[in-house]
PADREN-419364 format. One line per 3 residues: their letters; for each residue x, y, z of N, C-alpha, C. Coordinates in nm, 3 decimals. Layout:
// residues N
a	X:Y:Z:X:Y:Z:X:Y:Z ~ ...
// end
This chain:
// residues 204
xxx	-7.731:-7.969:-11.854:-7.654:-8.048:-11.756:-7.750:-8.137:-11.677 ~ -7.726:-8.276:-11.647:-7.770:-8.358:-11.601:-7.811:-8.335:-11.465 ~ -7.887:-8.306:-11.378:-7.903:-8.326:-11.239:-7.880:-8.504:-11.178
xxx	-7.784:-8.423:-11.030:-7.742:-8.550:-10.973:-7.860:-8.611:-10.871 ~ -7.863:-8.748:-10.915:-8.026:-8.806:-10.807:-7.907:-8.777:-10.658 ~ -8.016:-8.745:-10.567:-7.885:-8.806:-10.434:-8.013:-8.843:-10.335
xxx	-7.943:-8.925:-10.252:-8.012:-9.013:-10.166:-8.085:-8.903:-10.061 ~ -8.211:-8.960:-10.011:-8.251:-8.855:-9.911:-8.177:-8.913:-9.797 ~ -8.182:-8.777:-9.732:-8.113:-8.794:-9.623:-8.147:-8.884:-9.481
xxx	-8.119:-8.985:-9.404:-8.172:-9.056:-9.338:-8.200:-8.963:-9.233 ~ -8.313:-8.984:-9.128:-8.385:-9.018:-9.031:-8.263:-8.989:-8.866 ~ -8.278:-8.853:-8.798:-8.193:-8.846:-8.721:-8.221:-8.931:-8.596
xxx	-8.158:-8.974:-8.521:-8.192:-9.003:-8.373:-8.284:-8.912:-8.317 ~ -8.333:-8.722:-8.335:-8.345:-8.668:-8.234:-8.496:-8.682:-8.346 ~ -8.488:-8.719:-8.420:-8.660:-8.764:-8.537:-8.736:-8.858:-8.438
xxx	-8.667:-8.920:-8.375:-8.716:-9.027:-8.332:-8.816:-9.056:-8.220 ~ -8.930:-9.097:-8.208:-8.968:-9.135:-8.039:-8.947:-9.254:-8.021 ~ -8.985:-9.310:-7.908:-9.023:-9.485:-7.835:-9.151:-9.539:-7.942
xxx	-9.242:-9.417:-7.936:-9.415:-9.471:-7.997:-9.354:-9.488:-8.162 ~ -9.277:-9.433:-8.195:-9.234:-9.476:-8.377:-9.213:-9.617:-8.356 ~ -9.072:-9.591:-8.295:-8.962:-9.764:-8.257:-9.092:-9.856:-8.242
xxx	-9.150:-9.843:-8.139:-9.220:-9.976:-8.087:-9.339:-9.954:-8.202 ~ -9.362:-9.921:-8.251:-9.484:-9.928:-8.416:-9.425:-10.011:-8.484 ~ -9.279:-9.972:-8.546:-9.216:-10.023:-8.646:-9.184:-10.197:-8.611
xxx	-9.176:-10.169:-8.524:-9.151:-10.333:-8.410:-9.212:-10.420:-8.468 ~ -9.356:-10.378:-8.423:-9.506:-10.428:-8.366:-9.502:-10.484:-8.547 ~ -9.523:-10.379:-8.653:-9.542:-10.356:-8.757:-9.451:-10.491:-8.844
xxx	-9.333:-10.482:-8.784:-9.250:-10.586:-8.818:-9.250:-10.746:-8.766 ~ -9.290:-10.746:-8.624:-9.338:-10.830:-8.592:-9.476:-10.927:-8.666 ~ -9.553:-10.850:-8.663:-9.676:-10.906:-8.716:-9.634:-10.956:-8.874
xxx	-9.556:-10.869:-8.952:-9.523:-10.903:-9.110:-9.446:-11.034:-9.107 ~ -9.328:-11.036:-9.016:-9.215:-11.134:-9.071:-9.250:-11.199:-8.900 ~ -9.257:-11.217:-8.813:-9.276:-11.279:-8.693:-9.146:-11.274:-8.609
xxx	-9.173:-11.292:-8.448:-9.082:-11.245:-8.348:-8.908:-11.278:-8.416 ~ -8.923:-11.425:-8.524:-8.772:-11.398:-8.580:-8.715:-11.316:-8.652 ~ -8.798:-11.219:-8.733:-8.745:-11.132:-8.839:-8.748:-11.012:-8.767
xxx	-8.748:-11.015:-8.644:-8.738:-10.869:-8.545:-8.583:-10.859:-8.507 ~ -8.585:-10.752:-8.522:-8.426:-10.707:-8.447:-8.406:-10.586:-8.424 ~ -8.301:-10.490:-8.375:-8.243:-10.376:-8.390:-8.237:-10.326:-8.548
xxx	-8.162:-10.405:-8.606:-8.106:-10.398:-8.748:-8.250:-10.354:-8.817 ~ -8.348:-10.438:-8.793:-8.457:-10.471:-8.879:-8.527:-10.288:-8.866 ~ -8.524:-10.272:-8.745:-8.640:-10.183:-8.699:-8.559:-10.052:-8.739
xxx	-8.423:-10.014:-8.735:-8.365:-9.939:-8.804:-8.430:-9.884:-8.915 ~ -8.358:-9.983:-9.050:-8.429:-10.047:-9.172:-8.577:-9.950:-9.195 ~ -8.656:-10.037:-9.102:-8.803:-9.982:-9.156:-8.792:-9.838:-9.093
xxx	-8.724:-9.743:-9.016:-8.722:-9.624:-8.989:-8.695:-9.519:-9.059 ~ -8.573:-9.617:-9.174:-8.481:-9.557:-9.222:-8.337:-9.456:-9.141 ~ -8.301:-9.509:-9.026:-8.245:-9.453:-8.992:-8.097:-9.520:-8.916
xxx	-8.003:-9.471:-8.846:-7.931:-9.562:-8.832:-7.938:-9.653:-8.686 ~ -7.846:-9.773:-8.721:-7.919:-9.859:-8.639:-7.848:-9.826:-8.445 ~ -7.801:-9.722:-8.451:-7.772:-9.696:-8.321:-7.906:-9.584:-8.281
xxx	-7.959:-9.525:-8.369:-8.085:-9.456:-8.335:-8.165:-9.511:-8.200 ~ -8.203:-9.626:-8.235:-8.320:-9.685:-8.174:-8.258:-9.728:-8.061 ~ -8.089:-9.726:-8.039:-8.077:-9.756:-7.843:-8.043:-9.618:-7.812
xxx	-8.067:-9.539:-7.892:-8.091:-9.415:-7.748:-8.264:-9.382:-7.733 ~ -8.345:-9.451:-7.736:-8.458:-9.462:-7.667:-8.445:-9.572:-7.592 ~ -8.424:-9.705:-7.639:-8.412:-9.863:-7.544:-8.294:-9.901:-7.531
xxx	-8.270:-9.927:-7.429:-8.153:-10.026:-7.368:-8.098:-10.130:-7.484 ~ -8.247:-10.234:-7.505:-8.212:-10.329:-7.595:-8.362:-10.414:-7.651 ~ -8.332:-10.470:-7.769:-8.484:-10.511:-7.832:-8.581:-10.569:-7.714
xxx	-8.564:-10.631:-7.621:-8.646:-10.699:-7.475:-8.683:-10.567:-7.451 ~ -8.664:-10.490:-7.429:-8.728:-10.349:-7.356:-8.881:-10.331:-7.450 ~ -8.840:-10.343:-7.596:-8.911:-10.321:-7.690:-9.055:-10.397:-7.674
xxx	-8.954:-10.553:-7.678:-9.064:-10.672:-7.658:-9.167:-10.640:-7.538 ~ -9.141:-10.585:-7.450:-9.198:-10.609:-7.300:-9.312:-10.474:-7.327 ~ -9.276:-10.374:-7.439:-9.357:-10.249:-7.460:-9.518:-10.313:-7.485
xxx	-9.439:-10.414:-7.644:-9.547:-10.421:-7.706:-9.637:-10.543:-7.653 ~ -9.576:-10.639:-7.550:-9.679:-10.729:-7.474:-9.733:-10.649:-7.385 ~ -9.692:-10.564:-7.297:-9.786:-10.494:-7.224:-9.919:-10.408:-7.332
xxx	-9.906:-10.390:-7.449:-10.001:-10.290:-7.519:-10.051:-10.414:-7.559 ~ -10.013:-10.509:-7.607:-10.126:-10.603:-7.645:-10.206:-10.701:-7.558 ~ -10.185:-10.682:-7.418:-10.222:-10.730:-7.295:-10.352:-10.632:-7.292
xxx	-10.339:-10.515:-7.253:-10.415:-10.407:-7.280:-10.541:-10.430:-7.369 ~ -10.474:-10.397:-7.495:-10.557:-10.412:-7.570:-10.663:-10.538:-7.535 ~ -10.626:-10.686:-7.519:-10.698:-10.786:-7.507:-10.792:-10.786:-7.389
xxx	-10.720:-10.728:-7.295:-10.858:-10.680:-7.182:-10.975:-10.591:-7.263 ~ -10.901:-10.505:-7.291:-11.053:-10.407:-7.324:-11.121:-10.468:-7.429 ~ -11.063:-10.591:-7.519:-11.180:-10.632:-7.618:-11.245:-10.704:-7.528
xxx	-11.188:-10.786:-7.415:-11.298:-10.891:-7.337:-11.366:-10.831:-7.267 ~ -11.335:-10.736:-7.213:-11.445:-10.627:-7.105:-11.556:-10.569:-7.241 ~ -11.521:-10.564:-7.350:-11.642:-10.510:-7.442:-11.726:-10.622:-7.430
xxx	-11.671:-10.739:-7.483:-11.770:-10.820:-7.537:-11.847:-10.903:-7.419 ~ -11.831:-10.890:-7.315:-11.884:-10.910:-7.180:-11.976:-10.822:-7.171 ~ -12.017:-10.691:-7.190:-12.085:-10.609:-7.145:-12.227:-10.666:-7.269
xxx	-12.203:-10.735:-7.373:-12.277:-10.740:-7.433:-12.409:-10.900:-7.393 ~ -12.362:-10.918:-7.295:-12.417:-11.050:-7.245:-12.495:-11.071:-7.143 ~ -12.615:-11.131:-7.155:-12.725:-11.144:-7.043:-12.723:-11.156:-6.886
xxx	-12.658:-11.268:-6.916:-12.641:-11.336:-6.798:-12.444:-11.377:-6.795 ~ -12.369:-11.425:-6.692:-12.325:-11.460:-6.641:-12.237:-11.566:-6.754 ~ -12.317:-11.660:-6.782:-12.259:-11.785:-6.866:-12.233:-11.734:-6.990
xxx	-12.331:-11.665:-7.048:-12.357:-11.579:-7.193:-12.247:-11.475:-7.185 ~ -12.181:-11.409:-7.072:-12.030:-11.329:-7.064:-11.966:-11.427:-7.106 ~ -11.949:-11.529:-7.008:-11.791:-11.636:-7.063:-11.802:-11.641:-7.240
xxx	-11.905:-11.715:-7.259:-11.884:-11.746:-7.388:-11.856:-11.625:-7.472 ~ -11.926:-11.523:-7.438:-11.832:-11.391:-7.547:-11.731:-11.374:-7.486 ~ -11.675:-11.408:-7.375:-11.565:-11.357:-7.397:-11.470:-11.451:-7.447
xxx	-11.510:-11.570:-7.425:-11.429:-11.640:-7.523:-11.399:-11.661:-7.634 ~ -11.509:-11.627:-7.699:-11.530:-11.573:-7.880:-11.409:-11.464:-7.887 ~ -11.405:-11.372:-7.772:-11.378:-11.215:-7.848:-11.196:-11.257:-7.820
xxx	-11.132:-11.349:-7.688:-11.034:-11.407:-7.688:-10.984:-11.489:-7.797 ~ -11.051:-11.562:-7.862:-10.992:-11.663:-7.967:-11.014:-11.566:-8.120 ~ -11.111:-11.470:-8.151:-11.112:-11.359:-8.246:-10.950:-11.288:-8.239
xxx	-10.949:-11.284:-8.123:-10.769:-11.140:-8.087:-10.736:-11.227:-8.152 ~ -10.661:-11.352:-8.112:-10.570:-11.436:-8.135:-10.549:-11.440:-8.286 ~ -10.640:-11.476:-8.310:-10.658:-11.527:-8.452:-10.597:-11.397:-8.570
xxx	-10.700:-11.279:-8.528:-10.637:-11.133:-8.607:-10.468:-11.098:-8.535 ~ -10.448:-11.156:-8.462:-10.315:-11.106:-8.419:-10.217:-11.232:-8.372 ~ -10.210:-11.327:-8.451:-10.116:-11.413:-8.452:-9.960:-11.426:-8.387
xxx	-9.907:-11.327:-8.466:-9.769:-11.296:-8.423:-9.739:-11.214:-8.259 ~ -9.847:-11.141:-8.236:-9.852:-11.073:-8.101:-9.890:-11.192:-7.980 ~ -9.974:-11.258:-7.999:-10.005:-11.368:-7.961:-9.944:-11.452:-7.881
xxx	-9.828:-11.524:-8.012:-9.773:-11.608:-7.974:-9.624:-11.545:-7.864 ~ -9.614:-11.394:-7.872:-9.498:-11.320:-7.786:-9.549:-11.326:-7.686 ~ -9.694:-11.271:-7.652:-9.728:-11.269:-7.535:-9.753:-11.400:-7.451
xxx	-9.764:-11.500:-7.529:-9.761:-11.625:-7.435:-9.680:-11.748:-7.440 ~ -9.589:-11.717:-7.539:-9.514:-11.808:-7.605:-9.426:-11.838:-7.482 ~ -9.364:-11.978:-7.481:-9.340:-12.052:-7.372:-9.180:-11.989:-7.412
xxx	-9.133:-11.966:-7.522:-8.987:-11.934:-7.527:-8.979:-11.797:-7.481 ~ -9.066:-11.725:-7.471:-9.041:-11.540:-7.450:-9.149:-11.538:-7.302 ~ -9.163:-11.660:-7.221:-9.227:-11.661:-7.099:-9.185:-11.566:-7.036
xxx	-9.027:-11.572:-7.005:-8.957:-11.460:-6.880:-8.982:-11.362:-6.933 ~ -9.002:-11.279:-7.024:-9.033:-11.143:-7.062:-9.180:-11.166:-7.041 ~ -9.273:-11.222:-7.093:-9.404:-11.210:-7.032:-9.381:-11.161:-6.842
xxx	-9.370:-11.272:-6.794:-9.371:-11.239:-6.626:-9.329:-11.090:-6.609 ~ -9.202:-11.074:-6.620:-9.147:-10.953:-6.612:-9.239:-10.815:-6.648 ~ -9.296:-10.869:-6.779:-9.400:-10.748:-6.784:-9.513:-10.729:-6.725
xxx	-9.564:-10.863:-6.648:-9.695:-10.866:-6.592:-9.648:-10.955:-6.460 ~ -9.586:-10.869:-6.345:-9.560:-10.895:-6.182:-9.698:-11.016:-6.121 ~ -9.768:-10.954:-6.194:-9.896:-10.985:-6.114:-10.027:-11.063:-6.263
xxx	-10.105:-11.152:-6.218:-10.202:-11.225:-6.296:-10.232:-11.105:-6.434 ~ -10.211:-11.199:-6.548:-10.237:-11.109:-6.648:-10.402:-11.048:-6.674 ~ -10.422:-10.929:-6.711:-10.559:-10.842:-6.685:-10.623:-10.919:-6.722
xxx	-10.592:-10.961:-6.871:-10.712:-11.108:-6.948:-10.795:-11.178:-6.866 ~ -10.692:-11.279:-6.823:-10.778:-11.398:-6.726:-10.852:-11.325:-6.621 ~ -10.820:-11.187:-6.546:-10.888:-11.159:-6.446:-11.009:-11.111:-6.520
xxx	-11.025:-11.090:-6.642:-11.186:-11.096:-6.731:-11.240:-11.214:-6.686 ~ -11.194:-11.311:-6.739:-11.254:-11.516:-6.717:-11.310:-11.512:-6.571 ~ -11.197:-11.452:-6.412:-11.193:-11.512:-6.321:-11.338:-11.424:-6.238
xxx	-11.347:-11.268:-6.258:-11.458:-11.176:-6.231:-11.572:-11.220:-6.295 ~ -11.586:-11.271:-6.433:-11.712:-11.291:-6.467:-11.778:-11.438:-6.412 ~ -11.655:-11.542:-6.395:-11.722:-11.651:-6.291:-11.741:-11.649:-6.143
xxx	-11.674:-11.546:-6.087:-11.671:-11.510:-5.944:-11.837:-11.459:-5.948 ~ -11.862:-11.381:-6.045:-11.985:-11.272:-6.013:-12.085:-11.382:-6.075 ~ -12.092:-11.516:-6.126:-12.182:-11.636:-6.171:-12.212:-11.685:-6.042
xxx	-12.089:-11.698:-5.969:-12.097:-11.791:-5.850:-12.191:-11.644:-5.763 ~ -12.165:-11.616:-5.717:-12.206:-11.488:-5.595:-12.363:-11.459:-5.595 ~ -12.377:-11.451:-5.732:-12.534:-11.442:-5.763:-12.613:-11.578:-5.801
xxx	-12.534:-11.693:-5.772:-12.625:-11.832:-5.781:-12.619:-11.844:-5.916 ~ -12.603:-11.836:-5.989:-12.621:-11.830:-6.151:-12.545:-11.931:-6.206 ~ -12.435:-11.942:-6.108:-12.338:-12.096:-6.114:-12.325:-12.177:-6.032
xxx	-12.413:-12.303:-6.057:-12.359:-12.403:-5.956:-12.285:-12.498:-5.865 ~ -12.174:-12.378:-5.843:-12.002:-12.441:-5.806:-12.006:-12.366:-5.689 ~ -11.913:-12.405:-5.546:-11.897:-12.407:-5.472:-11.812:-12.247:-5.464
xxx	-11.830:-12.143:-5.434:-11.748:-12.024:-5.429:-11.576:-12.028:-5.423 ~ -11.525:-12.105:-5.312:-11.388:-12.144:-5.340:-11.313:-12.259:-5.446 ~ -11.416:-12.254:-5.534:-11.365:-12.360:-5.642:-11.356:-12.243:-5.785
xxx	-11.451:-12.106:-5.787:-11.448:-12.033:-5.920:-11.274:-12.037:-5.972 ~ -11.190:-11.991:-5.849:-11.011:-11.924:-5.885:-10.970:-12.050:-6.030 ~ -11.010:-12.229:-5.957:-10.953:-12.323:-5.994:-11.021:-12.381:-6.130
xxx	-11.171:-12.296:-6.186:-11.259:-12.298:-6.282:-11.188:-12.225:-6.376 ~ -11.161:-12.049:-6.345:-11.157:-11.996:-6.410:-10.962:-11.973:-6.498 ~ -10.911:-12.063:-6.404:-10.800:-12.104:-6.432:-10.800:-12.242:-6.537
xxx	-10.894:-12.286:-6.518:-10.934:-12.421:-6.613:-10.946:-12.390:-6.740 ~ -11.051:-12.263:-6.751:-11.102:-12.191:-6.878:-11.042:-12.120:-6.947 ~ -10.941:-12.071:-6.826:-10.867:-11.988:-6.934:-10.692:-12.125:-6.992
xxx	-10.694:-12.165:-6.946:-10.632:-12.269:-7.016:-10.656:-12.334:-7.113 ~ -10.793:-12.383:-7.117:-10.844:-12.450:-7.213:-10.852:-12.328:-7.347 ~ -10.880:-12.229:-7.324:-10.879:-12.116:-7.452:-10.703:-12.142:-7.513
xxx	-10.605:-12.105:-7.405:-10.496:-12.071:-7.467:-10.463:-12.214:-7.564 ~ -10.535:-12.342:-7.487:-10.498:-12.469:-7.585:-10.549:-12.472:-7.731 ~ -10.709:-12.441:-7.719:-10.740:-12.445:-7.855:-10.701:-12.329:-7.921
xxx	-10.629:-12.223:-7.887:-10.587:-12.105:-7.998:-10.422:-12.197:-8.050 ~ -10.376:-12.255:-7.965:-10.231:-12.346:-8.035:-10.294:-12.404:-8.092 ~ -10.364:-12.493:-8.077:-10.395:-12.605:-8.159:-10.435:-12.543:-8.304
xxx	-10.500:-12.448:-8.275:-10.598:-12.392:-8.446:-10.472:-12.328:-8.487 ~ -10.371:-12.284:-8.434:-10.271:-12.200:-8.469:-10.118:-12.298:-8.552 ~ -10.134:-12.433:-8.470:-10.035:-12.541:-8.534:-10.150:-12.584:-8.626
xxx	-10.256:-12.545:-8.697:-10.288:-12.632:-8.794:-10.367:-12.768:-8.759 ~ -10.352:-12.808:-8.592:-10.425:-12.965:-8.553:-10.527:-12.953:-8.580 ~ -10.672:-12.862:-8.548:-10.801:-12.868:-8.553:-10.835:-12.850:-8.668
xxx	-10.768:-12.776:-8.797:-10.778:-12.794:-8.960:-10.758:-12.975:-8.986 ~ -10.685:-13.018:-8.934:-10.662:-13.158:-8.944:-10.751:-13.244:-8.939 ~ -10.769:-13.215:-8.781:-10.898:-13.325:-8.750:-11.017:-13.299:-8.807
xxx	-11.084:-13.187:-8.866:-11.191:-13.175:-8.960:-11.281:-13.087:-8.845 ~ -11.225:-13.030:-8.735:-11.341:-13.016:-8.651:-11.432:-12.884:-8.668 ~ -11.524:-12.900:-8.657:-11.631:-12.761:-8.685:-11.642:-12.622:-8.609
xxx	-11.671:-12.569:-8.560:-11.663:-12.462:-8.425:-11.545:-12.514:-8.336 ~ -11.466:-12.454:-8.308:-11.325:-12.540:-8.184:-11.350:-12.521:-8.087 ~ -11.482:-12.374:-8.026:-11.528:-12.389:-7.915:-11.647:-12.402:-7.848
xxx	-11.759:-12.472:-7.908:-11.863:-12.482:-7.902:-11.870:-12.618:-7.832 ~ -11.784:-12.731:-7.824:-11.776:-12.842:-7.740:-11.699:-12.851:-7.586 ~ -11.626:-12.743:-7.602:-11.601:-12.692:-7.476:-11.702:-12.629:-7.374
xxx	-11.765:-12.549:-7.439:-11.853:-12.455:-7.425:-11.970:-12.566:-7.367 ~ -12.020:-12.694:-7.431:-12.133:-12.725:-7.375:-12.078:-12.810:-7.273 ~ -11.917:-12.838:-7.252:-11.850:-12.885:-7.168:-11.914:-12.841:-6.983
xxx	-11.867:-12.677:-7.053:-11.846:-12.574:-6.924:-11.965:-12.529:-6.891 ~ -12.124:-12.532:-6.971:-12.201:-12.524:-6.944:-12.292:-12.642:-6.814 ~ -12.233:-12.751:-6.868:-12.256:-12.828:-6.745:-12.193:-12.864:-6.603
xxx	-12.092:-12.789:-6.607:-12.012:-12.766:-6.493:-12.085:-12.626:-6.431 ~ -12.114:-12.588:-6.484:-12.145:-12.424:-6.450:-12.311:-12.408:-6.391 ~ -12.353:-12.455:-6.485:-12.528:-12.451:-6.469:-12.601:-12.585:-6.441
xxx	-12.492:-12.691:-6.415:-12.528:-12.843:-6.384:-12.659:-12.851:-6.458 ~ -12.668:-12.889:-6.586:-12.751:-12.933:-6.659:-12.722:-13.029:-6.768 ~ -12.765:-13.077:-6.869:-12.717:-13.180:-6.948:-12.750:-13.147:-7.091
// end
């Protein structure tokens, strides 16, 4: 007698945590990007049914706001690493700007959630207050200025380090729409860099 195949059995609600859901998210996110995310989707990759996943979250934004706060996180502690690895003051910025435009680059799809101008209000919402990142940029030029190491006026670092970190988030769009493959350009931040070096250390 033939044995009957039968389907395994799906994946209960009480199987479930938040740290699965928001994996499978993250997991899905990064594969198919913030459009191929949904309830439905994250089900799917659980295998389970798709009312599972709102008895942990309210609704997919809860989700979203998980995984920008963990990838907020995360991006501090790579810039606080790669800062510690630097001489002086100026030699921080520039790693940390390396180790900022490196995230980006390995994490594309997280990226563009966390700063993307369409999923802004969920950014704010998750971060009340200045995101941890830039307060990497704004401490390591505060502590340039304090110790003389930068030649800028102490109440001008806030409006520097707000400069710098702007100018990063521009050239990660730009390399990210494909413009700087375009224009042929070589290093994307190495002309910035000798930009900010002369603002910083007034030299030429």
């Amino acid at each position: 007698m033939t044995a009957v195949a039968t389907r395994p059995r799906r994946r209960t609600r009480n199987s479930l945590n938040k740290e699965s859901i928001v994996q499978a998210a993250l997991d899905i996110l990064n594969e198919e990007g913030i459009d191929g995310l949904s309830m439905r989707r994250i089900a799917e990759k659980l295998d389970c049914s798709v009312a599972s996943p709102y008895s942990h979250f309210k609704s997919q934004q809860d989700i979203i706001k998980i995984i920008i706060s963990q990838g907020e996180a995360q991006l501090t502690e790579t810039l606080r690493a790669a800062r510690l690895n630097g001489k002086n003051c100026y030699e921080k910025l520039t790693l940390i700007a390396r180790a900022y435009y490196d995230f980006s680059g390995h994490n594309q799809e997280l990226h563009k959630v966390m700063f993307n101008t369409v999923h802004g209000h969920m950014h704010r919402k998750a971060f009340p207050k200045l995101p941890t990142s830039y307060r990497v940029f704004l401490e390591t030029i505060r502590a340039g200025v304090r110790s003389k190491e930068f030649r800028i006026k102490e109440e001008d670092y806030p409006s520097l380090a707000r400069t710098m970190y702007s100018w990063m988030y521009g050239i990660i769009v730009l390399d990210m729409t494909g413009m700087l493959k375009k224009r042929g350009m070589g290093d994307p931040l190495d002309e910035g860099f000798l930009f900010f070096r002369k603002i910083l250390l007034d030299v030429e």
